[in-house]
Short mmCIF file of the C-alpha atoms (twelve columns), coordinates in Angstrom:
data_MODEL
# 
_entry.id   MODEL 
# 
loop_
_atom_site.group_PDB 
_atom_site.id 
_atom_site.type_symbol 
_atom_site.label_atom_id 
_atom_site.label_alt_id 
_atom_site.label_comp_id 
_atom_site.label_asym_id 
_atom_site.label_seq_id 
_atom_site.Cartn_x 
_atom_site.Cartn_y 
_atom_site.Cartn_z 
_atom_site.pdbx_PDB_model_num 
ATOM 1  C CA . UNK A 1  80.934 100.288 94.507  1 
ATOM 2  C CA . UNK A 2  84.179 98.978  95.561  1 
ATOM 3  C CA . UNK A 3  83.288 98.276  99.414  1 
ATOM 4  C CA . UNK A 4  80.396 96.786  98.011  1 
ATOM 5  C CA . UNK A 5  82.308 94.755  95.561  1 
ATOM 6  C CA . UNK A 6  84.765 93.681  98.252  1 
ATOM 7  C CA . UNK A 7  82.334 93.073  100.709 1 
ATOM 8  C CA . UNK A 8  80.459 90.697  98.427  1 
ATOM 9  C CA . UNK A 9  83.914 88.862  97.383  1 
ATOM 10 C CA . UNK A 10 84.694 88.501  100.841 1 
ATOM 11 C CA . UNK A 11 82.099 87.346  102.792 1 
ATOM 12 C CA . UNK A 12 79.809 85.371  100.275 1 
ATOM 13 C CA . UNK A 13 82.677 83.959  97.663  1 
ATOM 14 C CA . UNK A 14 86.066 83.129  99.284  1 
ATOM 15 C CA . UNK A 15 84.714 82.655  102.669 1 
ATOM 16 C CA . UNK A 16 83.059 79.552  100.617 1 
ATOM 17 C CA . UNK A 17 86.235 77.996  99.452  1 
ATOM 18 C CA . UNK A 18 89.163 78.843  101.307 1 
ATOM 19 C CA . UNK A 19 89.924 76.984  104.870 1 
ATOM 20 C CA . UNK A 20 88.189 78.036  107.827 1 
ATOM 21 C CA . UNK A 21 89.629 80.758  110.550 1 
ATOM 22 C CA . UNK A 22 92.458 79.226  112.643 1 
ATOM 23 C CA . UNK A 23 93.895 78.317  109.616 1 
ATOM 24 C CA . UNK A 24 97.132 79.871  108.457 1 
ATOM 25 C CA . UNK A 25 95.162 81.010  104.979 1 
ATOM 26 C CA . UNK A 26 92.539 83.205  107.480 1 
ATOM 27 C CA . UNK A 27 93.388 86.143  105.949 1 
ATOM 28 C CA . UNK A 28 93.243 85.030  102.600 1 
ATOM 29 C CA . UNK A 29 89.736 85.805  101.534 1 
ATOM 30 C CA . UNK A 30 90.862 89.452  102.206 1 
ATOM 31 C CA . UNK A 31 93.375 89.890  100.883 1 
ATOM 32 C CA . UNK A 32 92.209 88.215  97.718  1 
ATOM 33 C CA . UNK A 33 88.712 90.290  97.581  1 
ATOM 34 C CA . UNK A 34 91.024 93.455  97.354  1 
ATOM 35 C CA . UNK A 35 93.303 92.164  94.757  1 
ATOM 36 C CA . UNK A 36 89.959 90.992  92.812  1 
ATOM 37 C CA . UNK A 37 88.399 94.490  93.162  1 
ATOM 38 C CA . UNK A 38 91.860 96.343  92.332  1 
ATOM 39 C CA . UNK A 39 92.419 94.002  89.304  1 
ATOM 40 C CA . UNK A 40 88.796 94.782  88.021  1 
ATOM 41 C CA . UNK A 41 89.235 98.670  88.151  1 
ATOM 42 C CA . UNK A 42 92.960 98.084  86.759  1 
ATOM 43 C CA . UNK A 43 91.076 96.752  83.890  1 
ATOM 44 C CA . UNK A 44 88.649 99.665  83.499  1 
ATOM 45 C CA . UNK A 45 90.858 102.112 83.179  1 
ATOM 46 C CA . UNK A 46 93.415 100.595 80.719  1 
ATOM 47 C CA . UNK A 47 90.270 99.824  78.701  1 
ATOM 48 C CA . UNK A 48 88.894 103.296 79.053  1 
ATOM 49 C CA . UNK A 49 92.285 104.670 78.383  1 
ATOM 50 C CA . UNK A 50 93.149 102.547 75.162  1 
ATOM 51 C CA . UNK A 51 89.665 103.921 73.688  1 
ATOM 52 C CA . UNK A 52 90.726 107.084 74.250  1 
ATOM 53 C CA . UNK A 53 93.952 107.144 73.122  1 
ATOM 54 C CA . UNK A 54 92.970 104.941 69.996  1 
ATOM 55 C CA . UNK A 55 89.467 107.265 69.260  1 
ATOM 56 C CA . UNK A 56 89.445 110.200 70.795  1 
ATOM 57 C CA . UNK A 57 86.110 112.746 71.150  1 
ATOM 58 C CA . UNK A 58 86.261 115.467 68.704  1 
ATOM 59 C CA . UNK A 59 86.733 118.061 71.592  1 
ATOM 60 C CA . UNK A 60 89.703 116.321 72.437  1 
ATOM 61 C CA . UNK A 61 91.058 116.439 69.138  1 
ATOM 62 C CA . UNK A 62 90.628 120.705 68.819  1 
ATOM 63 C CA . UNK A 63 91.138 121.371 71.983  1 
ATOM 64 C CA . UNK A 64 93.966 118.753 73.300  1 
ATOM 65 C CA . UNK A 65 94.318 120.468 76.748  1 
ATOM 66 C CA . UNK A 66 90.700 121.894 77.368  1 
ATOM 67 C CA . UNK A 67 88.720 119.279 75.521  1 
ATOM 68 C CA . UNK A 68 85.906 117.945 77.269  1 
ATOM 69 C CA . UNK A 69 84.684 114.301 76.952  1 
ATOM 70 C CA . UNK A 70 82.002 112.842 78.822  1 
ATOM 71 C CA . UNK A 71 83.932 109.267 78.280  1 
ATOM 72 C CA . UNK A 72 86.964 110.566 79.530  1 
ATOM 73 C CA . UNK A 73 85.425 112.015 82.645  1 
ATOM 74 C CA . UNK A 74 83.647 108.653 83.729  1 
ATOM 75 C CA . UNK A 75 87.004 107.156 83.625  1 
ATOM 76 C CA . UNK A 76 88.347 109.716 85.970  1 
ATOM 77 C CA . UNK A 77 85.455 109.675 88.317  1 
ATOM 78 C CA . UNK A 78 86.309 105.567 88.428  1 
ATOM 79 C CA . UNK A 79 89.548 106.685 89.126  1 
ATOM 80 C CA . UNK A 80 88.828 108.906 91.952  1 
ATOM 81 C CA . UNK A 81 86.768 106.657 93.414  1 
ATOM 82 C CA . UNK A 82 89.042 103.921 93.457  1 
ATOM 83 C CA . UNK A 83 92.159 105.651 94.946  1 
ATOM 84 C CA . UNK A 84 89.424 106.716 97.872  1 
ATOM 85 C CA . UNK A 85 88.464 102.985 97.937  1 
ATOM 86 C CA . UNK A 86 92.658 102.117 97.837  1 
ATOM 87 C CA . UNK A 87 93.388 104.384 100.579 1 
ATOM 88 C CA . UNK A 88 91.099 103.772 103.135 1 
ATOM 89 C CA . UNK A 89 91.650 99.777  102.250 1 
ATOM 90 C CA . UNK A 90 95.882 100.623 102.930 1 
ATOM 91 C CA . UNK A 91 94.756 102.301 106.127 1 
ATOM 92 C CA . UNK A 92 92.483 99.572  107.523 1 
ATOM 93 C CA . UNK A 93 94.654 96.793  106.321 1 
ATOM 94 C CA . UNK A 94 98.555 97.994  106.306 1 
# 
């Protein structure tokens, strides 16, 4: 979701209305489609995190350290998926 994200703000949004290449912003449609799609799953998972820490499951609330919520685990899977996302984007790009 986040190449496709990226991709998408890239190539079909900022391409649109930012100079064209041989300009000194060139580079500036990619570097904003990454902040874009790191600010939108920044936002995720302070939202996801605030719900949890402000209404917890009721697994979470017995069991603390085991405690299984399904909410909680979505947010993680986000997670892992954007630090995948993050470090193949540092890779590519420096």
């Amino acid at each position: 979701a986040c190449f496709v994200l990226q991709v998408f703000l890239h190539h079909l949004v900022f391409r649109q209305f930012l100079p064209v290449a041989g300009s000194s912003c060139r580079g500036a449609a990619k570097k904003l489609s990454v902040k874009c799609v790191s600010v939108l799953f920044d936002c995720i998972a302070i939202a996801g995190g605030i719900k949890e820490l402000l209404n917890p499951e009721m697994s979470v609330i017995v069991d603390p350290l085991y405690g299984y919520s399904s909410h909680s685990q979505f947010h993680y899977s986000v997670a892992a998926g954007y630090f995948g996302w993050a470090s193949i984007v540092t890779l590519l790009y420096g």
